[in-house]
Structures are given as C-alpha cells and as structure tokens.
N, CA, C and O atoms as a GROMACS GRO file, in nm:
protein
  204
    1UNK      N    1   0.084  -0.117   0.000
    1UNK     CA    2   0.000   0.000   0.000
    1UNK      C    3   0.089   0.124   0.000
    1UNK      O    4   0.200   0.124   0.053
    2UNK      N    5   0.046   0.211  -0.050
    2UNK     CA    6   0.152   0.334  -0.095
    2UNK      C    7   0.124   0.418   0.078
    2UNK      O    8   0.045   0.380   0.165
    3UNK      N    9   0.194   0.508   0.082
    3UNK     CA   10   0.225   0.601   0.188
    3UNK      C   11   0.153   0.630   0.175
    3UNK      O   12   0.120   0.628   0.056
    4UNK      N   13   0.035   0.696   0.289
    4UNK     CA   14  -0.059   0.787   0.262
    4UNK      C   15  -0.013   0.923   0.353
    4UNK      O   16   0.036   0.931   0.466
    5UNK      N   17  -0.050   1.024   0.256
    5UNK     CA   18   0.017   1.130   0.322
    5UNK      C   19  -0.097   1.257   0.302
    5UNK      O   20  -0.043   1.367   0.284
    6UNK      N   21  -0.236   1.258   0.303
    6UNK     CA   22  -0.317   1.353   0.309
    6UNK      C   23  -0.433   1.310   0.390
    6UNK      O   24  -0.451   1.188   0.399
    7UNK      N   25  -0.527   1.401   0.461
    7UNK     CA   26  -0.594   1.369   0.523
    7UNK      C   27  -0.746   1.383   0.505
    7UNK      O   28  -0.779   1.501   0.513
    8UNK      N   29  -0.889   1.270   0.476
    8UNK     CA   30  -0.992   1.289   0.471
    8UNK      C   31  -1.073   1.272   0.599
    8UNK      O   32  -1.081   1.172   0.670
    9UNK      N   33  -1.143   1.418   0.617
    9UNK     CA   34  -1.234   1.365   0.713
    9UNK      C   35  -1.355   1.379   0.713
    9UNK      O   36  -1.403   1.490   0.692
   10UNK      N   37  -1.474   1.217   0.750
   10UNK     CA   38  -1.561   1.235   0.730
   10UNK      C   39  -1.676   1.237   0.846
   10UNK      O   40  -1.646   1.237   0.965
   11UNK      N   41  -1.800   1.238   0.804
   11UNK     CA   42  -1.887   1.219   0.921
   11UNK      C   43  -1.954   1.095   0.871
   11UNK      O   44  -1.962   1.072   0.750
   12UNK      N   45  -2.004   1.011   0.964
   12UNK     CA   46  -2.092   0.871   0.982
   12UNK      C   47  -2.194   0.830   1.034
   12UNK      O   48  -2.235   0.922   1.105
   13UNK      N   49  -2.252   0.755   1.040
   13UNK     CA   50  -2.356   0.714   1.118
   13UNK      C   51  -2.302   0.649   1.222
   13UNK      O   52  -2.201   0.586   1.188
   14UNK      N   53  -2.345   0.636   1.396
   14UNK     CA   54  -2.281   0.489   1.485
   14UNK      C   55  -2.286   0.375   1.462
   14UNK      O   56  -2.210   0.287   1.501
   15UNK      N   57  -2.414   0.362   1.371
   15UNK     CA   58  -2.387   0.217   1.344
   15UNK      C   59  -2.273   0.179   1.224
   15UNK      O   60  -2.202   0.078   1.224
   16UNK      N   61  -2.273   0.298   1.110
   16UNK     CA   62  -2.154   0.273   1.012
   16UNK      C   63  -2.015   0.254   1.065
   16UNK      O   64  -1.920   0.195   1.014
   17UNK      N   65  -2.025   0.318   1.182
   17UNK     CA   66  -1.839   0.342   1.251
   17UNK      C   67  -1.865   0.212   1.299
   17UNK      O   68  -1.785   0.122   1.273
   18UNK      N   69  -1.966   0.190   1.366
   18UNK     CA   70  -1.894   0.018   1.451
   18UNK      C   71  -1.923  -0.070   1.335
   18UNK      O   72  -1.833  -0.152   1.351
   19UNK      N   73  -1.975  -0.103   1.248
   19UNK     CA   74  -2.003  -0.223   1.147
   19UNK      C   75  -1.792  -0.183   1.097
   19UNK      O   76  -1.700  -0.256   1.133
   20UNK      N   77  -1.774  -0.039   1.002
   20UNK     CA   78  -1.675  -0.029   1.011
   20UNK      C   79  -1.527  -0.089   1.088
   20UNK      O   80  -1.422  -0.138   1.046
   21UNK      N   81  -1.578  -0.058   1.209
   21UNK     CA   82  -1.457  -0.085   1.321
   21UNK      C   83  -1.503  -0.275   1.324
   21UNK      O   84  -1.400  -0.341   1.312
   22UNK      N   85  -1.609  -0.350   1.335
   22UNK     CA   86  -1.608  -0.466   1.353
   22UNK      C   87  -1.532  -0.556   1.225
   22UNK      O   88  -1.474  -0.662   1.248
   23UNK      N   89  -1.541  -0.508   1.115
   23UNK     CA   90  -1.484  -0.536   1.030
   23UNK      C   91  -1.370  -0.531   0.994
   23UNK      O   92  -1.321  -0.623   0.928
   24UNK      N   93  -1.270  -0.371   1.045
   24UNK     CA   94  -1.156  -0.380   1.073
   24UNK      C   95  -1.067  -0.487   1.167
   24UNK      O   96  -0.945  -0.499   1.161
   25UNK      N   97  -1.154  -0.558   1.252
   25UNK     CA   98  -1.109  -0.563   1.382
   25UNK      C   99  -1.104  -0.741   1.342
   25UNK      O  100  -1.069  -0.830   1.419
   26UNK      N  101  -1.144  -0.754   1.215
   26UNK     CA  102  -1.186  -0.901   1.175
   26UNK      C  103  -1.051  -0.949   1.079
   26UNK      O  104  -0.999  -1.059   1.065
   27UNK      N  105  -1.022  -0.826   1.026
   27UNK     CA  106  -0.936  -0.818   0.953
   27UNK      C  107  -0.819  -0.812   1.007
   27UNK      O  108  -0.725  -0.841   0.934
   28UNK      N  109  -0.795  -0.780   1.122
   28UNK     CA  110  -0.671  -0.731   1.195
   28UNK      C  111  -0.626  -0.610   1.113
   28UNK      O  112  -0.514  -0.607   1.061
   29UNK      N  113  -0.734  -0.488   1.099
   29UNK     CA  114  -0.620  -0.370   1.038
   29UNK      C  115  -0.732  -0.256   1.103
   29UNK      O  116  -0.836  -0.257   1.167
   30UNK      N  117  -0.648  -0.165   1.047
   30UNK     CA  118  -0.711  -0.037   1.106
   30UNK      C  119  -0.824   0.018   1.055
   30UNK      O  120  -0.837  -0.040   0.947
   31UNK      N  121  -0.913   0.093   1.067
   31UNK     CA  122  -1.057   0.159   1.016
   31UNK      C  123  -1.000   0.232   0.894
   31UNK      O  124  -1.059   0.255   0.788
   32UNK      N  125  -0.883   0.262   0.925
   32UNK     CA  126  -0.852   0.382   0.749
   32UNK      C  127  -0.837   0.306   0.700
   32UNK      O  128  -0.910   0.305   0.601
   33UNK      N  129  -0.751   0.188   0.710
   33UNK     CA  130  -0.700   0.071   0.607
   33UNK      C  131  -0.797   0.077   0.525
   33UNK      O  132  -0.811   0.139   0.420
   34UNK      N  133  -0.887  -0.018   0.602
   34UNK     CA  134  -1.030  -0.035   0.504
   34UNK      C  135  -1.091   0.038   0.467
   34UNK      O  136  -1.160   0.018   0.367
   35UNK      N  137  -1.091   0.148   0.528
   35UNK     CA  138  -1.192   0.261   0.435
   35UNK      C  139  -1.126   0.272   0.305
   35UNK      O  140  -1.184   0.272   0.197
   36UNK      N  141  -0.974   0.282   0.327
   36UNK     CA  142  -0.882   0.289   0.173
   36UNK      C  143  -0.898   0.244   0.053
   36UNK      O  144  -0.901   0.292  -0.060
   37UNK      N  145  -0.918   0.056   0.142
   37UNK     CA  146  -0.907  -0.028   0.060
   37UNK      C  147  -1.052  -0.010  -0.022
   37UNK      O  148  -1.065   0.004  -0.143
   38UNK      N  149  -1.144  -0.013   0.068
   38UNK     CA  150  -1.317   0.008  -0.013
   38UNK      C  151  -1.311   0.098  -0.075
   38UNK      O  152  -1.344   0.070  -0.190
   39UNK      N  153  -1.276   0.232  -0.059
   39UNK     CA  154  -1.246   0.349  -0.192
   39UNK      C  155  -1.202   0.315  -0.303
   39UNK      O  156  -1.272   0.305  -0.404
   40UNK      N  157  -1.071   0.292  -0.298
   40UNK     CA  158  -0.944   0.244  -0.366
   40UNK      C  159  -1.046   0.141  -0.477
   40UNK      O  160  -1.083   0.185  -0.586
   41UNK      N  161  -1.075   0.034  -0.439
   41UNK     CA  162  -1.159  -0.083  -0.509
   41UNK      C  163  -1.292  -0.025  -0.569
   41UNK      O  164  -1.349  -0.085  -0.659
   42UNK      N  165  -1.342   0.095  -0.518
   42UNK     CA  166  -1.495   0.156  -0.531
   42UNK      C  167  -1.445   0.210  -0.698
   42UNK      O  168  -1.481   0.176  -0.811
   43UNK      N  169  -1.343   0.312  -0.643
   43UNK     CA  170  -1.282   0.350  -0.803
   43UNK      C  171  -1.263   0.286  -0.918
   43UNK      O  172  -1.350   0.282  -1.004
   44UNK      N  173  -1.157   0.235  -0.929
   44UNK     CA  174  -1.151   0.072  -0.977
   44UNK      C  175  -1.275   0.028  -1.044
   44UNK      O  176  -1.282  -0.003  -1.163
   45UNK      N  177  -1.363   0.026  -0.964
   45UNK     CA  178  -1.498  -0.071  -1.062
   45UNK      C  179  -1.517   0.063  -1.103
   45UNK      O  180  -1.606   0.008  -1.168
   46UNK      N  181  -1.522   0.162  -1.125
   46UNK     CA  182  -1.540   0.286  -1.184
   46UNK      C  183  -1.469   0.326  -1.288
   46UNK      O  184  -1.483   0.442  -1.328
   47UNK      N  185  -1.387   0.246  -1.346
   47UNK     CA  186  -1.284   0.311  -1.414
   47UNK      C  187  -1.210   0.408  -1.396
   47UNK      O  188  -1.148   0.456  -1.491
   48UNK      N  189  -1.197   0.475  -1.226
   48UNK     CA  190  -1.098   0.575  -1.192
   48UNK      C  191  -1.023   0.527  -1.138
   48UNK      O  192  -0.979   0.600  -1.049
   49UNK      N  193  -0.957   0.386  -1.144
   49UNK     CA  194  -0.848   0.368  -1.056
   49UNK      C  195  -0.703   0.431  -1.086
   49UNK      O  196  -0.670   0.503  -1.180
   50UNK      N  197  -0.645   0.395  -1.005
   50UNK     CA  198  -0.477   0.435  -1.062
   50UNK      C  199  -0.427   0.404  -1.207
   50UNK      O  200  -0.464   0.295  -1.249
   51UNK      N  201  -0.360   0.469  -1.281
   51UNK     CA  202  -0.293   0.445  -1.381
   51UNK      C  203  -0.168   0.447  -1.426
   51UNK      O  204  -0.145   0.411  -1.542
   0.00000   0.00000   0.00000
C-alpha cells in the first residue's frame, strides 16, 4: 500500500463506525486501512483507478 500522506475527514452514522470498526477488527487492520481499501476498489470498478 503506498504512503498515505493527506488527510480525509468524514462524518458517519454509529452504526456505520462500529459495522466499520467490527470489520476492521476481523481483519486485523485499522478503520482507514479499510476505508482505503473500499475506496481504492470503489474507483476501480469505476474506471478511476490508478494508472
């Protein structure tokens, strides 16, 4: 995974942050990880991924 070096911040629902965090926590990684990774992949099926 590349360096991440900027910062997004968002707002959520409680139940989105803990489904979020339970899922991180399944994974053994952190809540940004995955938010990354689900972006990152969201793009991607979008045809905006990296090039």
């Amino acid at each position: 995974m590349p360096k991440i070096d900027a910062q997004l911040g968002i707002r959520v629902t409680k139940d989105l942050k803990a489904r979020l965090t339970a899922q991180a926590k399944s994974e053994m990684r952190s809540v940004s990880a995955l938010v990354v990774q689900v972006m990152e992949e969201y793009l991607a099926s979008k045809g905006n991924g990296k090039t």
